[in-house]
C-alpha positions as CSV (number, residue, x, y, z in Angstrom):
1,X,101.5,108.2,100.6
2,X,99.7,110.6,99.1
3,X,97.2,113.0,101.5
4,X,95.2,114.6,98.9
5,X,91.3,113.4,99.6
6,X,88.8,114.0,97.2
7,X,85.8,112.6,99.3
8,X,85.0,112.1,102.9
9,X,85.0,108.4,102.6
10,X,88.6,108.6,101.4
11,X,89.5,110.3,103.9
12,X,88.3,108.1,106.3
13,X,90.5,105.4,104.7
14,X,93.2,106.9,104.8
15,X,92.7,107.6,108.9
16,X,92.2,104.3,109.2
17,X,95.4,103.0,107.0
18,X,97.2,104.9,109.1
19,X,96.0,103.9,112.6
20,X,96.5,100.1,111.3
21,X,99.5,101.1,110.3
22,X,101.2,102.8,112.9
23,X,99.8,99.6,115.1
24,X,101.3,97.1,112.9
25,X,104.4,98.9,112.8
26,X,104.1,99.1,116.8
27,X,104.0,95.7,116.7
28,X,100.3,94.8,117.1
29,X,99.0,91.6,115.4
30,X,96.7,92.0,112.3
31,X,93.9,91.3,114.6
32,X,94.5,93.4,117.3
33,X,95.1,96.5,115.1
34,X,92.1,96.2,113.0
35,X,90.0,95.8,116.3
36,X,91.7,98.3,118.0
37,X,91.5,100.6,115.0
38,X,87.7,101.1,115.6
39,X,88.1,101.0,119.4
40,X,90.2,104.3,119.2
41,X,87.8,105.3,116.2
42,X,84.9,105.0,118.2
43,X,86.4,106.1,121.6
44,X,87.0,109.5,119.6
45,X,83.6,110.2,118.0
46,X,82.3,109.8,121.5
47,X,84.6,111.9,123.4
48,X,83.8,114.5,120.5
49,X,80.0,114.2,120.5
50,X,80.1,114.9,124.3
51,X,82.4,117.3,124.0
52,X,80.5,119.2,121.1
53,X,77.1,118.8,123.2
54,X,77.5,119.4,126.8
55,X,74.0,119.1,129.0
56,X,72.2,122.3,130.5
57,X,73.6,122.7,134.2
58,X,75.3,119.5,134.2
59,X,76.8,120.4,138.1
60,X,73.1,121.1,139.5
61,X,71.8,117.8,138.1
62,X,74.4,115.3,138.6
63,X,74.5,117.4,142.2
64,X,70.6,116.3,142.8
65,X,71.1,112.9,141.3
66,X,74.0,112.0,143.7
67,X,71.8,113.6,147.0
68,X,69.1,111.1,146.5
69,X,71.4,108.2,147.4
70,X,70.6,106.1,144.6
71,X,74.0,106.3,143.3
72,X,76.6,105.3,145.7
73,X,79.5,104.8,143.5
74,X,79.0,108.3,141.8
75,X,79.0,109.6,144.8
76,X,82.2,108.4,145.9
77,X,84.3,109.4,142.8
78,X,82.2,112.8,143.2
79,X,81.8,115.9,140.7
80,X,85.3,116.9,140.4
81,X,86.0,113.4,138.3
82,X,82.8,112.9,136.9
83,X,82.2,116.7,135.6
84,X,85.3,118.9,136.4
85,X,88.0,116.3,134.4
86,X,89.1,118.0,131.6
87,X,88.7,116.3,127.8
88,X,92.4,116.2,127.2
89,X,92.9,114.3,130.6
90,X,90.0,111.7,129.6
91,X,91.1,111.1,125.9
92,X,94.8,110.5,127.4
93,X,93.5,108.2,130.0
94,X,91.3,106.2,127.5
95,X,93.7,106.6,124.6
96,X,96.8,105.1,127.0
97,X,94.0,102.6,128.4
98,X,92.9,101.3,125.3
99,X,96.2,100.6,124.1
100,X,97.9,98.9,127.2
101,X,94.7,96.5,127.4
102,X,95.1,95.1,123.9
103,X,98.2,93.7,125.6
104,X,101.9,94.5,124.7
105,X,103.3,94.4,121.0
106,X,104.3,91.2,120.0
107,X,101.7,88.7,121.2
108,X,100.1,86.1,119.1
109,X,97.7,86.8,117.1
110,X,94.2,85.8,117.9
């Protein structure tokens, strides 16, 4: 395979052969890897975008949000998950996530 892109749009199909690919190769039905191609596609332009643009004071306002009660299951998983989990920590929890829910290599396609 060749990696020299001349435009952004080839590049982007080339990420995405290779995602399918390394799916298939893992086993994945046809199905499943196309789909879970733009999962992990879209799962990563997110975890970028916040990333890229994080909200003024994010502590102070999540900190007043949770105080007026109105949010009792934010409040139980509290700031330090909510705010203080690191990026690499969330994109290997939803990276491993994504991939153990389309089910194990090997299943029927669907």
């Amino acid at each position: 395979m060749s990696w020299q892109v001349k435009t952004k749009q080839a590049l982007i199909d080339t990420m995405a052969d290779a995602i399918v690919g390394a799916l298939l190769e893992a086993g994945y039905p046809e199905a499943d890897a196309a789909r879970l191609c733009w999962s992990i596609v879209y799962f990563i332009l997110g975890l970028t975008q916040e990333q890229q643009t994080p909200p003024d004071k994010p502590r102070g306002r999540f900190t007043e949000l949770l105080e007026t009660g109105a949010y009792p299951s934010l409040a139980k998983v509290g700031v330090d998950l909510m705010l203080d989990d690191s990026f690499d920590a969330r994109f290997d929890f939803g990276i491993a996530r994504l991939l153990h829910m389309s089910g194990a290599a090997g299943r029927e396609e669907t």
